[in-house]
N, C-alpha and C positions, 0 to 999 in steps of 0.2 A: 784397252790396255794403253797407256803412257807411251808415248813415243822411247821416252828411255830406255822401257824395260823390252823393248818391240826385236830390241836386235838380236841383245843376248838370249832373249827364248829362241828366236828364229835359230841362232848361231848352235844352239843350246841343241835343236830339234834337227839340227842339218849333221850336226856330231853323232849324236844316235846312230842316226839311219847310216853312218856312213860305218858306223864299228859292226855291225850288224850286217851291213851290204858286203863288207868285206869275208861272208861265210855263204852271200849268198852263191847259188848256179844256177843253171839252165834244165829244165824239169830229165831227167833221165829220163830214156827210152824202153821200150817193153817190149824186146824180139823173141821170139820164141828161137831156142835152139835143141839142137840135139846135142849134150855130154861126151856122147860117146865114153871115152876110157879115163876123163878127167875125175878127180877125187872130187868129191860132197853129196851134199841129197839136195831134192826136190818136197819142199815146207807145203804142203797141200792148204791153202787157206777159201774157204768162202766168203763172199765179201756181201756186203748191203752198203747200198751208196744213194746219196741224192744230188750226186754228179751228172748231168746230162751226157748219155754216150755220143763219141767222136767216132767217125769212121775211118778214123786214120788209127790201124794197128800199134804204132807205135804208142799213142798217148793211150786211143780206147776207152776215156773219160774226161770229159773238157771239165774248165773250172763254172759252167752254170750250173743254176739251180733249178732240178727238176724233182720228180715223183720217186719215191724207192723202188727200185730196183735191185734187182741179183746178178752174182756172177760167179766164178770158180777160178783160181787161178791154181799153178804148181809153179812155185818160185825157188830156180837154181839156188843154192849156197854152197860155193868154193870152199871148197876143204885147206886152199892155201893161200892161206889171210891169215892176219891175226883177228884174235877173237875182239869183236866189237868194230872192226870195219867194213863197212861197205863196198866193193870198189864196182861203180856204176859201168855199167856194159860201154865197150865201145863204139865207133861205127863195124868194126869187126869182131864179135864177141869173141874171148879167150874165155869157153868155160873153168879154164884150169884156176881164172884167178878173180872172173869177175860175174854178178851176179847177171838173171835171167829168167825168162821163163820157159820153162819146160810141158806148159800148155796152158791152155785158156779156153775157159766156155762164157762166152759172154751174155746179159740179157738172161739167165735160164728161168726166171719164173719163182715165184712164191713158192709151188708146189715142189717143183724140182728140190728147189732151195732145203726145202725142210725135209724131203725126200735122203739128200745129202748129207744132212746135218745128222738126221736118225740112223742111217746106214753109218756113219762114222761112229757114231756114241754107242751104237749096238756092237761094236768091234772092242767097246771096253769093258773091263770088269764094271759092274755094279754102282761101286763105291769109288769108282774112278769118271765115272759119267759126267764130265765137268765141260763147259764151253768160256775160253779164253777169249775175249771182247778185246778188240785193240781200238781205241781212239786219237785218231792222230793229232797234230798240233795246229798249230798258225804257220802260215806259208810253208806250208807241205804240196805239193803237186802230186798228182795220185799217182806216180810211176816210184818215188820215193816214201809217200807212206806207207805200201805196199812192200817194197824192200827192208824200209829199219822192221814191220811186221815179219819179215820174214827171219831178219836178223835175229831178234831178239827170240823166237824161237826154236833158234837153231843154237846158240851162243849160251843160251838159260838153260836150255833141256825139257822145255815148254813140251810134256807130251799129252796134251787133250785135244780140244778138237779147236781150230781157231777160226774167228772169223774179225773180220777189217770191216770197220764204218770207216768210209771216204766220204767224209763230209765236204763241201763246195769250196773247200779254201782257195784263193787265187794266185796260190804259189809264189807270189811277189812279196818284198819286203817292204815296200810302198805302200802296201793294202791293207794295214792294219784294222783299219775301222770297217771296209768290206769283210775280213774276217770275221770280224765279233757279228758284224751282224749274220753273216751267212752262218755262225755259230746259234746263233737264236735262231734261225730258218732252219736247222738239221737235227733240232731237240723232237721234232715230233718225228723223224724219220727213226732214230737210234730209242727211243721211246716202241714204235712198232715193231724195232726190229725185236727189243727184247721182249715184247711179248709173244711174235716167233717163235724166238729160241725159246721160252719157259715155258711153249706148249710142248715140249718132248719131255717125256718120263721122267725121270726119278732125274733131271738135271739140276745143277749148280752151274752160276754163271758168275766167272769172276770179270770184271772189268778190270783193264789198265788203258787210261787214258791221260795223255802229254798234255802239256800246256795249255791251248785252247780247248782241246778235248776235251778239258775238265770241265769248262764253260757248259759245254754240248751237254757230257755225262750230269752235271748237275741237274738241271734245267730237263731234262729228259727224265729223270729221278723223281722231281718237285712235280713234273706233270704226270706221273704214274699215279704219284701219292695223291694229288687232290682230284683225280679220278676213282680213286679209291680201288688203284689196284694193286689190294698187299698182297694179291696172290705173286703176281709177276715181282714184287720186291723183296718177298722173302726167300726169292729163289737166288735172288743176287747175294755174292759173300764169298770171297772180299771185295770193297773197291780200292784199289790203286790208284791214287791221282800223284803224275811224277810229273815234276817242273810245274803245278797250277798256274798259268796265268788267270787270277781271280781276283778280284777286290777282296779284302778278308773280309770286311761287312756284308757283301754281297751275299759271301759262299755262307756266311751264319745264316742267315736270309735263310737259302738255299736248304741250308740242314735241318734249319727249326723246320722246314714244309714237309720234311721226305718220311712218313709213318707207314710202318716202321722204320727206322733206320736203318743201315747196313751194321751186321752186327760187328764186321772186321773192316775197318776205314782206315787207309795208312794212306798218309801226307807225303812225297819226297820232294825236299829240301835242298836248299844251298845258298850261302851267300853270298859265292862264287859264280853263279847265274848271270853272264849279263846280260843277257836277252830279256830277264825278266828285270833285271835292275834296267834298263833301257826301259821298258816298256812301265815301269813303275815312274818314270820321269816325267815320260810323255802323257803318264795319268793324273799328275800334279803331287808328285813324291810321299815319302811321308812313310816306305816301305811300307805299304800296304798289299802288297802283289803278295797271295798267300805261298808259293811257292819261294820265296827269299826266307823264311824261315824264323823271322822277327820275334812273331806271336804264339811259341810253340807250347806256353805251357796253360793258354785259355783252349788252344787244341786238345791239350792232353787231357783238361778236366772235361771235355766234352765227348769222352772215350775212343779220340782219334789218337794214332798212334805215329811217331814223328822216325822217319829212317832219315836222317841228316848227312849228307854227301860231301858237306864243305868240307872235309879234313881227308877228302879221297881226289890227289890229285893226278890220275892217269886217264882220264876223260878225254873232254873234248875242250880247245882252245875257249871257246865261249862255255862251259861247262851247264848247257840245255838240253844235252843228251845223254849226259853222265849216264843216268839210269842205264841205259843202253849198252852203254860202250865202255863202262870201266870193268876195266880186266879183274882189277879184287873185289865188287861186287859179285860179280860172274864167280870167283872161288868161294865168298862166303856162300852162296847159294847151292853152289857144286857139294861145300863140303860137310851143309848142314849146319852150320853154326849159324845163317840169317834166321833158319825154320826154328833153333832151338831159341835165339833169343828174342823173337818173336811171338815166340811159346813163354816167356818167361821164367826160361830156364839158366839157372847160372852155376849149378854144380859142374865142375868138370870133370865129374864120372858118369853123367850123363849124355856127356858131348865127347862125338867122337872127332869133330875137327882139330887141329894142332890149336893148342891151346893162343898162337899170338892171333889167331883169326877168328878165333873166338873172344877175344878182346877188344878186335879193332870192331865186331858186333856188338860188342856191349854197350860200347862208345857212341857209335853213331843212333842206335835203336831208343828210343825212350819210347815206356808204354803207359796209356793208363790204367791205373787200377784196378779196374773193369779184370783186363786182360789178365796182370799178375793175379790176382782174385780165380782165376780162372785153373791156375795149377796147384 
Protein backbone atom coordinates (compact mmCIF):
# COMPACT_ATOMS: atom_id res chain seq x y z
CA UNK A 1 0.00 0.00 0.00
CA UNK A 2 1.55 3.70 -0.80
CA UNK A 3 2.60 5.29 2.11
CA UNK A 4 -0.24 8.03 1.34
CA UNK A 5 -3.02 5.96 1.52
CA UNK A 6 -1.28 3.95 4.89
CA UNK A 7 -2.80 6.43 7.35
CA UNK A 8 -6.18 7.08 6.21
CA UNK A 9 -7.00 3.19 6.15
CA UNK A 10 -5.11 2.79 9.48
CA UNK A 11 -7.32 6.18 10.76
CA UNK A 12 -10.19 4.73 8.60
CA UNK A 13 -9.82 1.06 10.72
CA UNK A 14 -9.14 2.76 14.23
CA UNK A 15 -12.76 4.75 13.69
CA UNK A 16 -14.60 1.43 13.32
CA UNK A 17 -13.35 -0.31 16.01
CA UNK A 18 -13.91 2.54 18.11
CA UNK A 19 -17.92 3.07 17.01
CA UNK A 20 -18.38 -0.57 17.64
CA UNK A 21 -16.03 -0.71 20.89
CA UNK A 22 -18.29 1.86 22.26
CA UNK A 23 -21.24 -1.13 22.57
CA UNK A 24 -18.86 -3.30 23.67
CA UNK A 25 -18.81 -4.95 27.75
CA UNK A 26 -17.42 -7.46 29.89
CA UNK A 27 -18.87 -11.16 29.20
CA UNK A 28 -22.09 -11.26 31.79
CA UNK A 29 -22.00 -13.85 34.56
CA UNK A 30 -24.17 -17.05 35.06
CA UNK A 31 -25.32 -17.51 38.76
CA UNK A 32 -27.81 -19.50 39.57
CA UNK A 33 -30.46 -18.15 41.70
CA UNK A 34 -33.71 -18.75 43.37
CA UNK A 35 -36.84 -16.18 42.12
CA UNK A 36 -38.52 -16.72 44.89
CA UNK A 37 -41.79 -14.28 44.72
CA UNK A 38 -40.22 -12.20 41.76
CA UNK A 39 -42.51 -11.97 38.39
CA UNK A 40 -41.19 -13.94 35.09
CA UNK A 41 -40.34 -17.62 33.88
CA UNK A 42 -37.56 -19.72 33.56
CA UNK A 43 -36.78 -20.28 29.18
CA UNK A 44 -35.68 -23.96 29.46
CA UNK A 45 -33.04 -24.28 26.62
CA UNK A 46 -30.56 -27.19 25.60
CA UNK A 47 -27.46 -26.02 24.30
CA UNK A 48 -24.72 -27.87 21.81
CA UNK A 49 -21.47 -25.88 21.84
CA UNK A 50 -17.89 -26.37 20.65
CA UNK A 51 -16.73 -24.13 23.53
CA UNK A 52 -14.22 -25.72 25.81
CA UNK A 53 -15.82 -25.99 29.30
CA UNK A 54 -14.37 -23.64 32.14
CA UNK A 55 -14.53 -24.56 35.60
CA UNK A 56 -15.46 -21.39 36.91
CA UNK A 57 -19.44 -21.37 37.45
CA UNK A 58 -19.75 -18.05 36.37
CA UNK A 59 -18.47 -18.25 32.54
CA UNK A 60 -18.91 -22.43 32.43
CA UNK A 61 -17.68 -22.11 28.83
CA UNK A 62 -14.32 -20.41 27.73
CA UNK A 63 -13.88 -18.91 24.18
CA UNK A 64 -11.58 -22.36 22.90
CA UNK A 65 -12.19 -24.53 20.50
CA UNK A 66 -13.02 -27.94 21.35
CA UNK A 67 -15.21 -31.32 20.50
CA UNK A 68 -19.32 -30.92 20.82
CA UNK A 69 -20.67 -31.19 23.73
CA UNK A 70 -24.07 -30.73 25.64
CA UNK A 71 -25.58 -29.04 28.21
CA UNK A 72 -29.11 -27.70 29.86
CA UNK A 73 -29.67 -24.51 31.18
CA UNK A 74 -33.17 -22.73 32.65
CA UNK A 75 -32.65 -19.10 32.01
CA UNK A 76 -34.51 -16.31 34.55
CA UNK A 77 -36.56 -13.74 32.52
CA UNK A 78 -37.86 -10.62 34.66
CA UNK A 79 -41.20 -9.94 34.02
CA UNK A 80 -40.04 -6.21 34.81
CA UNK A 81 -38.17 -4.97 31.77
CA UNK A 82 -39.29 -3.77 28.79
CA UNK A 83 -39.76 -6.15 26.14
CA UNK A 84 -36.55 -6.45 24.22
CA UNK A 85 -33.96 -5.67 27.13
CA UNK A 86 -31.67 -7.56 28.69
CA UNK A 87 -30.51 -6.37 32.06
CA UNK A 88 -27.34 -8.57 32.78
CA UNK A 89 -27.14 -9.94 36.54
CA UNK A 90 -25.28 -8.06 38.99
CA UNK A 91 -22.63 -9.05 41.49
CA UNK A 92 -26.01 -9.30 43.69
CA UNK A 93 -28.71 -10.62 41.50
CA UNK A 94 -32.12 -8.68 41.70
CA UNK A 95 -34.42 -11.49 40.07
CA UNK A 96 -37.19 -8.94 39.98
CA UNK A 97 -35.32 -7.07 37.27
CA UNK A 98 -32.40 -8.91 35.98
CA UNK A 99 -31.62 -12.00 34.13
CA UNK A 100 -30.28 -15.47 35.45
CA UNK A 101 -30.17 -18.90 35.73
CA UNK A 102 -32.46 -20.88 37.40
CA UNK A 103 -30.32 -24.11 36.97
CA UNK A 104 -27.88 -25.81 34.97
CA UNK A 105 -26.81 -29.38 33.92
CA UNK A 106 -23.53 -29.16 32.47
CA UNK A 107 -21.55 -31.66 30.12
CA UNK A 108 -24.83 -34.09 29.98
CA UNK A 109 -23.92 -36.24 27.15
CA UNK A 110 -25.30 -37.02 23.57
CA UNK A 111 -27.59 -39.48 24.99
CA UNK A 112 -29.03 -37.30 27.64
CA UNK A 113 -29.12 -34.65 25.13
CA UNK A 114 -31.47 -36.30 22.79
CA UNK A 115 -33.14 -38.10 25.73
CA UNK A 116 -34.26 -34.27 26.67
CA UNK A 117 -34.91 -33.05 23.42
CA UNK A 118 -37.71 -36.26 22.81
CA UNK A 119 -39.04 -35.89 26.40
CA UNK A 120 -39.78 -32.17 25.45
CA UNK A 121 -41.23 -32.57 21.82
CA UNK A 122 -43.32 -35.64 23.15
CA UNK A 123 -45.05 -32.86 25.51
CA UNK A 124 -46.35 -31.29 22.21
CA UNK A 125 -49.04 -31.85 19.97
CA UNK A 126 -48.13 -33.71 16.86
CA UNK A 127 -48.19 -30.79 14.50
CA UNK A 128 -46.43 -28.53 16.80
CA UNK A 129 -43.17 -30.85 17.16
CA UNK A 130 -40.85 -28.13 15.97
CA UNK A 131 -37.06 -27.51 17.37
CA UNK A 132 -36.11 -23.56 17.50
CA UNK A 133 -32.04 -23.49 16.64
CA UNK A 134 -30.46 -20.23 17.91
CA UNK A 135 -27.27 -19.18 16.27
CA UNK A 136 -25.37 -16.58 17.86
CA UNK A 137 -23.33 -13.87 16.24
CA UNK A 138 -19.63 -12.27 16.22
CA UNK A 139 -18.37 -11.32 19.62
CA UNK A 140 -20.84 -12.84 21.69
CA UNK A 141 -19.39 -14.52 24.99
CA UNK A 142 -21.49 -17.52 25.90
CA UNK A 143 -23.03 -15.92 29.05
CA UNK A 144 -24.80 -13.43 26.62
CA UNK A 145 -25.76 -15.57 23.71
CA UNK A 146 -27.37 -17.53 26.02
CA UNK A 147 -29.41 -14.56 27.37
CA UNK A 148 -30.55 -12.62 24.06
CA UNK A 149 -31.49 -16.79 23.41
CA UNK A 150 -33.46 -16.57 26.28
CA UNK A 151 -34.74 -13.08 25.42
CA UNK A 152 -36.03 -13.65 22.22
CA UNK A 153 -38.07 -16.47 23.41
CA UNK A 154 -39.70 -15.08 26.03
CA UNK A 155 -40.32 -11.37 24.18
CA UNK A 156 -41.59 -13.50 20.66
CA UNK A 157 -43.75 -16.25 22.43
CA UNK A 158 -41.20 -18.82 20.92
CA UNK A 159 -43.09 -21.97 22.26
CA UNK A 160 -41.32 -25.14 21.04
CA UNK A 161 -38.50 -26.68 22.12
CA UNK A 162 -35.11 -24.48 21.93
CA UNK A 163 -31.67 -25.27 21.75
CA UNK A 164 -28.47 -22.62 21.55
CA UNK A 165 -25.15 -23.53 19.38
CA UNK A 166 -22.39 -21.61 21.22
CA UNK A 167 -20.11 -21.52 18.74
CA UNK A 168 -16.16 -20.38 19.95
CA UNK A 169 -16.43 -16.66 19.45
CA UNK A 170 -13.90 -14.61 21.42
CA UNK A 171 -16.17 -12.20 22.82
CA UNK A 172 -13.87 -9.24 21.78
CA UNK A 173 -14.44 -6.73 19.32
CA UNK A 174 -10.83 -6.88 18.30
CA UNK A 175 -11.25 -10.46 17.16
CA UNK A 176 -12.94 -10.22 14.07
CA UNK A 177 -10.90 -12.52 11.83
CA UNK A 178 -10.63 -15.13 15.10
CA UNK A 179 -14.34 -15.13 14.69
CA UNK A 180 -14.85 -15.87 11.07
CA UNK A 181 -12.46 -18.45 11.48
CA UNK A 182 -13.61 -20.09 14.53
CA UNK A 183 -16.99 -19.56 12.49
CA UNK A 184 -15.50 -22.05 9.80
CA UNK A 185 -14.29 -24.41 12.79
CA UNK A 186 -18.09 -24.76 14.26
CA UNK A 187 -19.87 -25.60 10.83
CA UNK A 188 -19.17 -29.22 11.42
CA UNK A 189 -20.18 -29.12 15.13
CA UNK A 190 -23.89 -27.24 14.19
CA UNK A 191 -23.85 -29.60 11.01
CA UNK A 192 -23.86 -32.75 13.82
CA UNK A 193 -25.73 -31.18 15.95
CA UNK A 194 -28.56 -31.05 13.36
CA UNK A 195 -28.51 -34.30 12.50
CA UNK A 196 -29.12 -34.92 16.38
CA UNK A 197 -32.09 -33.06 16.45
CA UNK A 198 -33.53 -34.60 12.86
CA UNK A 199 -33.24 -37.94 14.43
CA UNK A 200 -36.41 -37.45 16.54
CA UNK A 201 -39.80 -38.11 14.97
CA UNK A 202 -42.01 -36.34 13.11
CA UNK A 203 -39.68 -33.02 13.89
CA UNK A 204 -39.26 -29.52 12.04
CA UNK A 205 -36.27 -27.54 12.72
CA UNK A 206 -36.29 -23.93 12.25
CA UNK A 207 -33.15 -22.10 12.55
CA UNK A 208 -32.51 -18.40 13.36
CA UNK A 209 -29.14 -17.44 13.16
CA UNK A 210 -27.38 -13.59 13.93
CA UNK A 211 -24.71 -12.14 12.02
CA UNK A 212 -21.80 -14.54 12.00
CA UNK A 213 -24.18 -17.39 12.85
CA UNK A 214 -25.19 -17.17 9.37
CA UNK A 215 -21.60 -17.82 8.34
CA UNK A 216 -21.76 -21.10 10.83
CA UNK A 217 -25.59 -21.89 9.49
CA UNK A 218 -24.52 -21.53 5.87
CA UNK A 219 -21.38 -23.50 5.67
CA UNK A 220 -23.10 -26.24 8.11
CA UNK A 221 -26.00 -26.42 5.24
CA UNK A 222 -23.48 -26.62 2.21
CA UNK A 223 -21.69 -29.58 4.25
CA UNK A 224 -24.94 -31.44 4.94
CA UNK A 225 -25.87 -31.08 1.13
CA UNK A 226 -22.56 -32.31 -0.49
CA UNK A 227 -22.72 -35.23 2.01
CA UNK A 228 -25.84 -35.93 0.58
CA UNK A 229 -27.79 -35.43 3.46
CA UNK A 230 -31.31 -34.28 2.34
CA UNK A 231 -32.68 -36.39 4.74
CA UNK A 232 -31.48 -34.05 7.69
CA UNK A 233 -32.16 -30.90 5.26
CA UNK A 234 -35.51 -31.30 4.53
CA UNK A 235 -36.30 -31.47 7.97
CA UNK A 236 -35.10 -27.87 8.16
CA UNK A 237 -37.87 -24.99 7.33
CA UNK A 238 -37.64 -22.05 7.88
CA UNK A 239 -34.17 -20.49 8.00
CA UNK A 240 -33.88 -17.14 9.64
CA UNK A 241 -30.62 -15.31 8.92
CA UNK A 242 -31.06 -11.80 10.87
CA UNK A 243 -28.34 -9.14 10.57
CA UNK A 244 -25.95 -11.72 7.91
CA UNK A 245 -22.56 -10.80 8.21
CA UNK A 246 -21.75 -12.65 4.69
CA UNK A 247 -20.13 -11.66 1.63
CA UNK A 248 -23.26 -11.61 -0.80
CA UNK A 249 -21.06 -13.58 -3.43
CA UNK A 250 -20.14 -15.85 -0.87
CA UNK A 251 -23.71 -16.71 0.61
CA UNK A 252 -24.62 -17.42 -3.57
CA UNK A 253 -21.84 -19.72 -3.33
CA UNK A 254 -23.31 -21.08 -0.23
CA UNK A 255 -26.92 -21.41 -1.61
CA UNK A 256 -26.17 -22.79 -5.12
CA UNK A 257 -24.43 -26.08 -2.77
CA UNK A 258 -27.29 -26.57 -0.34
CA UNK A 259 -29.86 -29.45 -2.19
CA UNK A 260 -32.42 -29.26 -1.39
CA UNK A 261 -32.77 -25.89 -0.46
CA UNK A 262 -34.60 -24.55 2.55
CA UNK A 263 -38.05 -24.23 1.27
CA UNK A 264 -38.74 -20.87 3.69
CA UNK A 265 -35.31 -18.54 3.62
CA UNK A 266 -35.96 -15.12 5.11
CA UNK A 267 -33.00 -12.54 4.93
CA UNK A 268 -33.33 -9.61 7.76
CA UNK A 269 -32.09 -6.53 6.70
CA UNK A 270 -31.21 -2.97 7.45
CA UNK A 271 -29.28 -0.22 6.27
CA UNK A 272 -29.25 1.19 9.64
CA UNK A 273 -26.64 -1.72 10.66
CA UNK A 274 -23.51 -0.35 11.70
CA UNK A 275 -21.88 -3.17 12.71
CA UNK A 276 -22.28 -4.65 9.44
CA UNK A 277 -21.71 -1.36 7.54
CA UNK A 278 -18.31 -1.23 9.78
CA UNK A 279 -17.54 -4.57 9.00
CA UNK A 280 -18.44 -4.16 5.30
CA UNK A 281 -15.44 -1.35 5.38
CA UNK A 282 -13.03 -3.44 6.99
CA UNK A 283 -13.95 -6.06 3.90
CA UNK A 284 -12.99 -3.42 1.30
CA UNK A 285 -16.63 -1.75 0.79
CA UNK A 286 -18.77 -1.83 -1.97
CA UNK A 287 -22.03 -2.98 0.47
CA UNK A 288 -21.52 -6.20 -0.16
CA UNK A 289 -22.37 -7.50 3.63
CA UNK A 290 -25.67 -9.37 2.79
CA UNK A 291 -27.34 -8.34 5.83
CA UNK A 292 -27.19 -4.11 4.65
CA UNK A 293 -29.93 -4.95 2.41
CA UNK A 294 -28.37 -3.56 -0.95
CA UNK A 295 -29.13 -6.56 -3.22
CA UNK A 296 -32.68 -7.47 -2.20
CA UNK A 297 -34.32 -8.01 -5.36
CA UNK A 298 -31.32 -10.94 -6.98
CA UNK A 299 -32.56 -12.26 -3.36
CA UNK A 300 -36.00 -12.20 -4.17
CA UNK A 301 -35.72 -14.08 -7.46
CA UNK A 302 -33.84 -16.62 -5.82
CA UNK A 303 -36.98 -17.31 -3.54
CA UNK A 304 -35.49 -15.75 -0.62
CA UNK A 305 -37.70 -13.63 1.23
CA UNK A 306 -36.55 -9.89 2.52
CA UNK A 307 -38.15 -8.68 6.26
CA UNK A 308 -36.40 -5.08 5.93
CA UNK A 309 -36.03 -3.38 9.43
CA UNK A 310 -34.55 0.06 8.20
CA UNK A 311 -37.76 2.09 8.63
CA UNK A 312 -38.22 0.41 12.21
CA UNK A 313 -36.53 2.78 14.46
CA UNK A 314 -36.98 1.59 18.27
CA UNK A 315 -33.98 -1.03 18.35
CA UNK A 316 -30.87 -0.74 19.29
CA UNK A 317 -28.41 2.43 19.03
CA UNK A 318 -26.06 0.41 16.60
CA UNK A 319 -29.38 -1.37 14.99
CA UNK A 320 -27.53 -5.34 15.09
CA UNK A 321 -30.07 -6.46 17.16
CA UNK A 322 -33.12 -4.94 16.03
CA UNK A 323 -34.44 -8.32 15.17
CA UNK A 324 -34.39 -8.91 18.85
CA UNK A 325 -35.26 -6.08 20.51
CA UNK A 326 -37.67 -3.87 18.55
CA UNK A 327 -40.87 -3.59 20.38
CA UNK A 328 -43.02 -3.33 16.87
CA UNK A 329 -41.52 -6.26 15.40
CA UNK A 330 -42.30 -8.16 18.74
CA UNK A 331 -46.38 -6.59 18.08
CA UNK A 332 -46.38 -7.43 14.42
CA UNK A 333 -45.62 -11.14 15.47
CA UNK A 334 -47.88 -10.86 18.75
CA UNK A 335 -50.73 -9.81 16.44
CA UNK A 336 -50.32 -11.99 13.43
CA UNK A 337 -49.86 -9.57 10.79
CA UNK A 338 -45.89 -10.69 10.32
CA UNK A 339 -47.49 -14.63 9.96
CA UNK A 340 -50.20 -13.13 7.47
CA UNK A 341 -47.83 -11.12 5.40
CA UNK A 342 -45.53 -13.61 5.08
CA UNK A 343 -48.23 -15.97 4.11
CA UNK A 344 -48.95 -13.53 1.26
CA UNK A 345 -51.89 -12.26 2.54
CA UNK A 346 -53.20 -8.87 1.97
CA UNK A 347 -57.01 -8.82 2.35
CA UNK A 348 -57.98 -7.16 5.50
CA UNK A 349 -60.78 -9.45 6.19
CA UNK A 350 -58.30 -11.97 6.56
CA UNK A 351 -56.22 -10.28 9.06
CA UNK A 352 -57.06 -9.83 12.25
CA UNK A 353 -54.19 -7.30 13.43
CA UNK A 354 -55.33 -3.30 13.35
CA UNK A 355 -55.03 -2.58 10.09
CA UNK A 356 -51.76 0.32 10.60
CA UNK A 357 -49.57 -2.97 11.69
CA UNK A 358 -50.70 -4.60 9.07
CA UNK A 359 -49.26 -1.96 6.85
CA UNK A 360 -46.18 -1.29 8.55
CA UNK A 361 -45.92 -5.56 7.37
CA UNK A 362 -46.63 -4.95 4.18
CA UNK A 363 -43.87 -2.41 3.97
CA UNK A 364 -41.09 -4.00 5.41
CA UNK A 365 -41.85 -7.84 4.09
CA UNK A 366 -41.14 -8.42 0.22
CA UNK A 367 -41.65 -12.13 -0.93
CA UNK A 368 -40.96 -14.09 -3.86
CA UNK A 369 -43.10 -15.40 -5.98
CA UNK A 370 -42.55 -18.72 -5.17
CA UNK A 371 -44.34 -17.70 -1.88
CA UNK A 372 -47.28 -15.51 -3.16
CA UNK A 373 -47.75 -18.45 -5.73
CA UNK A 374 -48.30 -20.32 -2.75
CA UNK A 375 -51.94 -18.73 -1.48
Amino acid sequence: MPPSLRLPALALFVTCLGLLAGCASAPAHLPIVDPGSANGRSETILIATTRVPSPDPDIRLTTLRGELSFARADVWVPANRLAGEINYPSARVDPRREFALTGYQPDIGRREFSALLDRQLSALPLVERQVFVFVHGFNTPYSDGLYLNAQILNDFGVNTVAVHYAWPSAGQITAYLHDRDSAQFARDGLADLLETVANSPSVSVTILAHSMGALVTMEAMRQLSLQGRTDILAKIDPVILASPDIDYDVFLNQLAAINPPPRHMTVVVSNRDQALLVSDTLSGGGRARLGIGARQDALIERGIAILDLSELTDGTLIGHTDFAASQTLMQLAASGALSHAFNGETSQDRIAAPSSLANIAGRIIRLPLRALGEN
